[in-house]
N, C-alpha and C positions, 0 to 999 in steps of 0.2 A: 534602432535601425535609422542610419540618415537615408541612404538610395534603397531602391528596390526596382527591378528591374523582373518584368514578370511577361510571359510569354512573347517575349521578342520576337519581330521577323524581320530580315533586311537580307536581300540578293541583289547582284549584279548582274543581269542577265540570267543566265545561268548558274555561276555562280552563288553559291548559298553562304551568306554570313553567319546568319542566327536562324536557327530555326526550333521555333516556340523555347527558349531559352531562358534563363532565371537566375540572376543571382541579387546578393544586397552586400551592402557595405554597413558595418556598426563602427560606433564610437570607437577610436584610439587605436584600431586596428592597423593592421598592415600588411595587402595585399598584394602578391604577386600576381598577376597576369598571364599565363604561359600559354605557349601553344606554338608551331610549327610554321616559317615564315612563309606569308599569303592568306594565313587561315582568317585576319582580318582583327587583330589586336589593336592595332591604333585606329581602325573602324571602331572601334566597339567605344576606347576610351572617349572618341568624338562625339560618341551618342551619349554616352557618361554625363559629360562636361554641354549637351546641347547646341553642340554643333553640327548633329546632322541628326535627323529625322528618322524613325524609324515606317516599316512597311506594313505592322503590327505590330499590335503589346501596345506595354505601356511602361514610361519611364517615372516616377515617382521622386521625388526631394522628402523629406522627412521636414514639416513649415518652411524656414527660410533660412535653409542653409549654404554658406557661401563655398561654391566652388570652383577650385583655381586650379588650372591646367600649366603644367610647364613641356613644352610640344618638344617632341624628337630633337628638329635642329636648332642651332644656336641662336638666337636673334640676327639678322642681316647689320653686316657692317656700316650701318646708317651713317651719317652726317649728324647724328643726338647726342646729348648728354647722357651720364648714365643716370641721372637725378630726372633728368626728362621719361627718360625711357621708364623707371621706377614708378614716376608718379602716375607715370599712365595707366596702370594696373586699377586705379583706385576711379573708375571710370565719370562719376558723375563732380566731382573736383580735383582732380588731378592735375588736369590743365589748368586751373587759377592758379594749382599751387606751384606749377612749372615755373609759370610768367611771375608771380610774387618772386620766387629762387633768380629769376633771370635780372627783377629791378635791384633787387640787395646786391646783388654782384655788379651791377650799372654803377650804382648808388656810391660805393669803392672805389672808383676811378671817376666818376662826372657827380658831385655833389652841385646839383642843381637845383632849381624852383622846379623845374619841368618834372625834373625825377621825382623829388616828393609829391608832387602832384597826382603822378600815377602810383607811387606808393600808398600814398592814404586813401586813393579809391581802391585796388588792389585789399586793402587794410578793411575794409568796409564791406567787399565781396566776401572776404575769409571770414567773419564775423557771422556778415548773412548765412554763409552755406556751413557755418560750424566747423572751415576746414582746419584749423588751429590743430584736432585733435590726430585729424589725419597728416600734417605735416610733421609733427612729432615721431608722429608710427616710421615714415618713410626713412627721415634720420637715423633712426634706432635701427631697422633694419639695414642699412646701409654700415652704418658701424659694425653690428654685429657680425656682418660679414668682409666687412675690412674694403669695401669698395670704394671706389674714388670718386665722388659724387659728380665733378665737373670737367671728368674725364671722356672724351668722345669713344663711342662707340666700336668706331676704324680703328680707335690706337690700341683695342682689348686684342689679348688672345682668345683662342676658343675655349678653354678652360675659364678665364673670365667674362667672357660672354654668356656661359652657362650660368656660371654665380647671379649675371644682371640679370637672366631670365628667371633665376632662383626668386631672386627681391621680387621680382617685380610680383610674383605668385606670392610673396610671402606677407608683403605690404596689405593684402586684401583681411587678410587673417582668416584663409580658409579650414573651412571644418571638415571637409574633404580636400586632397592636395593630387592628382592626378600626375603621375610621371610616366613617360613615353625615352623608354632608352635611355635615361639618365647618367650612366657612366660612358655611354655613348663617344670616344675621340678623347677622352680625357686620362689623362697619363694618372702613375698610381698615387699622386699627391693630391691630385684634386674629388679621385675616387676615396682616398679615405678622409677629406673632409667631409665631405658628401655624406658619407655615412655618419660622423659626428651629427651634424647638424640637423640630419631625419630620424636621426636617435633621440635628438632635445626637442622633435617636434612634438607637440600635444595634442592635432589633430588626426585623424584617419592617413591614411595613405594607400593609394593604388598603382603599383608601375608596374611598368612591363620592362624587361631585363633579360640578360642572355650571359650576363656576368655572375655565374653559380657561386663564388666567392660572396658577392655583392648581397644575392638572393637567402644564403645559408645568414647571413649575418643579421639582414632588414627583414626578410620574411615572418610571418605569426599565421598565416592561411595563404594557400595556394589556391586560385582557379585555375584550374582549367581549359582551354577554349579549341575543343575538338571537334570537326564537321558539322557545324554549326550548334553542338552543343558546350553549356558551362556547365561544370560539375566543382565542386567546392571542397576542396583536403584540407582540412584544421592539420594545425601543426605546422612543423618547420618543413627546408626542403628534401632532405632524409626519406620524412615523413611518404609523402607524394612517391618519392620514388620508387616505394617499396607496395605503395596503395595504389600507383596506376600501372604497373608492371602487374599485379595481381589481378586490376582489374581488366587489362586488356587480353590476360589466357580465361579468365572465364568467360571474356567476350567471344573469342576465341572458339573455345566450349562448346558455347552454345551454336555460334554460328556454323560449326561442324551437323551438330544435332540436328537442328535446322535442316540444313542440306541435304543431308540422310532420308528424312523424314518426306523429303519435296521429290527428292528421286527416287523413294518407294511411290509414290502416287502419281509419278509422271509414268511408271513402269505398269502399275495399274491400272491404269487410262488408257491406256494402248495395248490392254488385250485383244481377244480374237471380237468376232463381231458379235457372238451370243453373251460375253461378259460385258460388252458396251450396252446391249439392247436391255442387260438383266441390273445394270450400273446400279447404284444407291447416288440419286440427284445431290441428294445433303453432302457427299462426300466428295460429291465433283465442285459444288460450292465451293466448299472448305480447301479443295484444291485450286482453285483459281483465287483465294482471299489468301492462300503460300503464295501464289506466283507474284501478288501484288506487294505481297509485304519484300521477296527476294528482290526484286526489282527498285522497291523506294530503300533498300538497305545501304550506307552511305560506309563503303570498303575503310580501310585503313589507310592513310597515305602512305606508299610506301619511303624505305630510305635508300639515302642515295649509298651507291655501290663506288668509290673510288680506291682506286691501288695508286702507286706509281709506277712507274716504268723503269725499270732495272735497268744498270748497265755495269761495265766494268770494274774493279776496286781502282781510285786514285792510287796516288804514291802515298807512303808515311805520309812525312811531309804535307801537307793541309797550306800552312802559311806559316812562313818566319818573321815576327812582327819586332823591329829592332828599334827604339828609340824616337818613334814615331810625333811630330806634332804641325797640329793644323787649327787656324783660325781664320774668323772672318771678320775685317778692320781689328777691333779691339776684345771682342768676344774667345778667350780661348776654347776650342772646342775641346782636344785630345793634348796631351801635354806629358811629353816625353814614356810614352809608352811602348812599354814590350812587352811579348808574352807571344805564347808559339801554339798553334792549332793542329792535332793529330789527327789523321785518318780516325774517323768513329768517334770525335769527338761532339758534343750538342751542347751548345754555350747558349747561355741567354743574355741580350745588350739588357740591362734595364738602367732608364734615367728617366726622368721628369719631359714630355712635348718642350723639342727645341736645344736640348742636350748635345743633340750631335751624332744620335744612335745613326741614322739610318746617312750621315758623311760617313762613319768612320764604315759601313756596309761598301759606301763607293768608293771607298780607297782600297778595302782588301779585293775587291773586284778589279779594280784597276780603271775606272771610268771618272775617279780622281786623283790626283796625286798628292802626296803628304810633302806637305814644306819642308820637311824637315826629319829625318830615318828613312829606313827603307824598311819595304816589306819584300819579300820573296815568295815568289808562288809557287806551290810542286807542281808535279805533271800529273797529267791525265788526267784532268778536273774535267766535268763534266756539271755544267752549274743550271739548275732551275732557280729563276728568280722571281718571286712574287712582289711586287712593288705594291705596296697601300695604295697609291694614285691611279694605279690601272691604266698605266700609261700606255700594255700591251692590247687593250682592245680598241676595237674601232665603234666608236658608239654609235654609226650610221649603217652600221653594215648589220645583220643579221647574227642571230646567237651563231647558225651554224655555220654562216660563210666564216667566222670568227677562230671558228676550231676547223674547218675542212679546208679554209686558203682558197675557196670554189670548187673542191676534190667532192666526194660523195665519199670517202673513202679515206678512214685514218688508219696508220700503225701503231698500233699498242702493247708493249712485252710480246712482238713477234708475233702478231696476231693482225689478221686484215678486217676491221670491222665498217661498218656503214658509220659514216658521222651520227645520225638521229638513234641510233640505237646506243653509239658509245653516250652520248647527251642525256639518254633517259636516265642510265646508273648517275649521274649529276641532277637530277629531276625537273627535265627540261621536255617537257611532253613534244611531238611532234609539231603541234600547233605554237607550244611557246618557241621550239626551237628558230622558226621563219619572222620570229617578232625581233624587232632593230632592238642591238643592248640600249640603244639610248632609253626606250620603254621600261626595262629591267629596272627591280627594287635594290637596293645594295645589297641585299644578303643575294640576288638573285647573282649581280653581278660578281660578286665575290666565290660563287659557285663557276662560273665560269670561265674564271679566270686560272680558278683549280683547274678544271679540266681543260683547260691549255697549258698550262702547266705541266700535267700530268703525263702528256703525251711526249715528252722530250725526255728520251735518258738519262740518268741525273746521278752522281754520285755526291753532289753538296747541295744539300737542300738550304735555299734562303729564304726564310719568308718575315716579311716586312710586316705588321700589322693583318695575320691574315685573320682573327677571328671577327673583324667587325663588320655587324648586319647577320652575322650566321645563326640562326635559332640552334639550340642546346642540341637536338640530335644530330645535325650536319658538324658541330662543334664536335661532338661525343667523335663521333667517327674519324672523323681529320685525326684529331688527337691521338686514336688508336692508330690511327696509318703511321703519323708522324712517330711512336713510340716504339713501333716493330722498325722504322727505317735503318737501315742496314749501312749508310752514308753518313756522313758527317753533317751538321745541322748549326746554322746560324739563324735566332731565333730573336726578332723584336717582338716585344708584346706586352701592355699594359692589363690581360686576365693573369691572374696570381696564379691561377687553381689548373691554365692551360704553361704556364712554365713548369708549375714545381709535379706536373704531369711527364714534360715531356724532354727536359733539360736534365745533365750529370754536371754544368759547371757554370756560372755567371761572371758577369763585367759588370759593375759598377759603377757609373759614371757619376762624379763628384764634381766639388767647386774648381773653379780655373783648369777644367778641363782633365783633373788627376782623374785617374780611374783602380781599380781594386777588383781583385778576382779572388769568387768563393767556391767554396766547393758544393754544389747540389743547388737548387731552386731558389724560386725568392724567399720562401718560407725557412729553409735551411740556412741563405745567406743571413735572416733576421735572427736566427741563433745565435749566429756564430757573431754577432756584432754589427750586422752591417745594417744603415737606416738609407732613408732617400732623404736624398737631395733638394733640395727648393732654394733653384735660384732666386725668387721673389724674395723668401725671406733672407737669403745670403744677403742680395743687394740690401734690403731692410738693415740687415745686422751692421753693414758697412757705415750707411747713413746712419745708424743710430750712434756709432764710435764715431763720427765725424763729430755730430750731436756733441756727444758725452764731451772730448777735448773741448768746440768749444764753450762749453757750459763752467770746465775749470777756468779757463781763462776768463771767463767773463765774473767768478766766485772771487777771483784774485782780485776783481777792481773795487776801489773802497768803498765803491755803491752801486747796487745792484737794481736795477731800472722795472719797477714793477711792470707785470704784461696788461699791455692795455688793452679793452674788448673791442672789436671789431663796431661798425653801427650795426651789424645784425644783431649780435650778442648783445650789444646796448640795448636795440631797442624792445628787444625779445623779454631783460633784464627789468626794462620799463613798465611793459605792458604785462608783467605776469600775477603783482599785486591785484589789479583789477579783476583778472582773469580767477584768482584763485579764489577773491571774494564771491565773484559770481558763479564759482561752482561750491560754495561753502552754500550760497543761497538756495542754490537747487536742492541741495543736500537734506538744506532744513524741511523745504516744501515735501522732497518725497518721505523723508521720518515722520512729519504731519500727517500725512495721509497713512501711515503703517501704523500710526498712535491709534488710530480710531478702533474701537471696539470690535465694532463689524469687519474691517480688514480681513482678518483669518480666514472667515467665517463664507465668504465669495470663494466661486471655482479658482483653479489653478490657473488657468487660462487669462487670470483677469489678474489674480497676487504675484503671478513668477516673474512677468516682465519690469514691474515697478519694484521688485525682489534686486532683478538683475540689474536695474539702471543705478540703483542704488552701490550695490559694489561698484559698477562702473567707475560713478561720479569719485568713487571714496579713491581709489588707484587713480583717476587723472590729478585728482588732488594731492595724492601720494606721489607722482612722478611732478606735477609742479612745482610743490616746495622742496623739492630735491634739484631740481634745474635752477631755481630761483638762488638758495644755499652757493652750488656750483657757480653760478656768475656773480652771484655778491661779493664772494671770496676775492676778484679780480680787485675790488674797489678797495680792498682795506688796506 
């Protein structure tokens, strides 16, 4: 057991987060999270990680165990480095080791007295606080995941923004690793490294996810976190599904029985007057000790009810897409493409964040134009369009003035209902409906974005990015709606498991902007040949062939100019004999102390750590003469 978490209480007002709750975390594990957006998931992992307090219970660590949070959103596009931002994870030297990285790269361009001066103190700090071992980690981990160490912050994408935020959790070498939406805005390249890289992890893991794809793959136990309780499914997510569907018709069950039971005794309480006078007090008890348990019984949340709103058939005819190509400066996006969209057809864009999916969305719309082909649009289109940016709501105004336009009163499949009542099938209580979207959580907003949406007749449904923020049962249902529509369906979306759900055809978007069309899902299209894209490494592969050419050229000159070390690499080169002697010396003093008789023979508590420091010293020593090897090599 590392955490244990044992009758937990934490409300917000009225609202109830945890109530008397229980779960733990063990070694190598790998936990999902789930539960119903608002029920208080990323509350929960804050108390996890000790960032918020709870109102009872008690949180527990198993000794001194490190634990490392990687939170929902990206890191802020600072003015940092990523080597800055990285070390900062490593809390009580991080910053000497930033300012050490900051003078060696001084040191490059102003070989001064001054600089060495702050160098060899800097040299002197690292020593005192032993951070030598801790700058090693940072490196390594930065390598391992291919980051640019002295690259600013501003110049990342969101996808490697999450990486930096990865490191920075990864640097610490935690034994529990805490993730909050982790596939979160991340197209499907950086989602299946993602999954690499917490597959080769060694420690625990805890994340909360709405990526079923993501969850079927990473998952090993499911919690649960339902009205303020935790309930724990060993197994995959299958598993869960088939144990909490079970478990909620026997809750179900009971709470019929229950009810039965409470209105036979509320029917017997309310005889004539000689039944009251002749009453059994024990049993009037026992009826008021029902009315209190019906009363504190915490309902089901219900789900939300969405249709769309019907309207006429378009023409055949969808879109004639001829020859098509658009860029921006040098960047090709689409590149001489055609292909033709039929009534009742459902295509999915997929490409890599930055591809181009959701220009070439605003050229078949017509709110861009294509440089180059034409597109031709049939008649009688009737289009819903769900934009990711949610550029349709007003974030000052009100959920309901948002869906009513200030009407009381919406039209829906021919039907006149009250705005707060159509609101509720979207699960937008009375009270939350009069709350401004700007308050709303993103899955909140993404529900109500559907239902404005929803309310406009639609024979081409678009939607942009719409599962992100949505918990798994608002997901389940879209996807049902979306699967029965009767329309024709353009479909961005980095979940696997909501394409190859809801799509019969795909676009592919490829290097310099080619694209390729499969028949069925993304999973279908991987059969049939088709992989993703990754501009990163495209551009990689370019540089590397630039590389490769000039490396012939340079093979062809009659002498070839050995690579000479940087002064870090020198001096790192310099200082590592000393370094290794004095962990050969530690080496010797802790076997001294193991030699003695008595050693064994004291509790665990006193042999394990002088056990573990022992391997330690023996791997830094291990990873030294392997650094040391690698830059001697320069010198021969």
């Amino acid at each position: 057991m590392l955490i244990r978490l044992s009758s937990a209480q934490l409300a917000f007002g009225t609202h109830v987060i945890l109530d008397k709750a229980d779960f733990q975390v063990n070694a190598n594990e790998r936990v999902c999270l789930v539960g119903k957006n608002g029920t208080g998931k990323s509350t929960l992992m804050k108390i996890v990680a000790r960032q918020m307090d709870l109102d009872g219970g008690e949180l527990r660590y198993n000794n001194e165990i490190v634990v490392a949070r990687l939170e929902q959103d990206p890191p802020e596009k600072a003015e940092m480095s990523v080597f800055d931002f990285v070390s900062s994870g490593i809390a009580h030297v991080g910053e000497l080791i930033a300012k050490y990285h900051h003078v060696l790269l001084e040191l490059e361009t102003n070989y001064s007295d001054a600089v060495m001066d702050k160098l060899a103190k800097l040299q002197a700090q690292m020593d005192d606080n032993d951070a030598w071992l801790f700058e090693t980690r940072i490196n390594t981990v930065l390598e391992q995941l291919s980051l640019p160490a002295d690259k600013q912050l501003s110049e990342l994408s969101g996808g490697w923004l999450r990486k930096a935020a990865l490191a920075k959790a990864l640097v610490q070498q935690p034994d529990v690793l805490l993730l909050d939406e982790p596939t979160n805005h991340l197209d499907l390249n950086a989602i299946a490294w993602l999954e690499k890289v917490l597959l080769d992890f060694r420690g625990a893991i805890v994340f909360i996810s709405h990526d079923r794809a993501f969850i079927r793959s990473m998952a090993t136990r499911i919690i649960d976190l339902d009205r303020g309780k935790l309930s724990s499914w060993p197994g995959g997510y299958e598993e869960y599904l088939v144990a909490k569907e079970e478990a909620l018709r026997v809750e179900q069950e009971q709470n019929a029985l229950f009810d039965k039971r409470l209105a036979q005794e509320e029917v017997w309480v309310r005889q004539g007057i000689k039944a009251r006078r002749t009453r059994n007090e024990g049993r009037v008890r026992a009826l008021e000790q029902l009315r209190r348990e019906r009363k504190a019984r915490t309902e089901v949340v219900g789900k939300a009810k969405m249709s769309l709103a019907s309207t006429s058939k378009s023409g055949k005819l969808v879109f004639e897409i001829d020859n098509i190509s658009y860029a921006f400066e040098t960047k090709q996006i689409v590149n001489n493409f055609t292909s033709q969209v039929i009534r009742g057809d459902r295509i999915a864009l997929i490409g890599p964040n930055g591809c181009g999916k959701s220009t070439l969305l605003k050229m078949l719309l017509g709110t861009l134009t294509a440089q180059s082909g034409e597109i031709k649009t049939g008649t009688l289109l009737d289009v819903a369009y769900f934009d990711q940016h949610r550029a349709a709501l007003d974030l000052d105004k009100t959920v309901q003035e948002n869906v009513g336009d200030g009407k009381d009163d919406v039209e829906h499949n021919g039907r006149t209902r009250h705005v707060l009542g159509y609101l509720q099938d979207f699960l937008f209580s009375p009270e939350r409906a009069r709350t401004p979207v700007r308050a709303l959580s993103g899955g909140e907003k993404n529900r109500l974005l559907l239902a404005k949406l929803f309310l406009k007749p639609n024979n081409l449904l678009v939607l942009d990015e719409p599962t992100n923020d949505l918990d798994i049962e608002t997901l389940e249902l879209l996807e049902s709606l979306v699967h029965q529509y009767d329309g024709t369906l353009l479909l961005v979306s980095h979940d696997r498991e909501f394409i190859d759900n809801t799509v019969t055809s795909s676009w592919w978007f490829g290097a310099n902007g080619n694209m390729t069309e499969f028949v069925g899902g993304f999973q279908d299209a991987v059969n049939q040949g088709a992989s993703l894209f990754d501009p990163e490494a495209h551009e990689a592969d370019i540089i590397a062939k630039q590389q490769a050419q000039v490396e012939q050229v340079v093979e062809k000159a009659p002498e070839k100019a050995a690579k000479k070390l940087s002064y870090k690499d020198q001096r790192e080169l310099d200082q590592l004999p000393d370094r290794m002697e004095s962990i050969e010396t530690e080496i010797g003093e802790v076997e001294s102390k193991m030699a003695d008789n008595e050693f064994f023979m004291k509790p665990a508590t006193e042999t394990q750590p002088v056990i573990d420091k022992l391997a330690q010293l023996n791997d830094e020593l291990e990873q030294a003469l392997e650094r040391w090897e690698y830059l001697a090599s320069f010198e021969d």
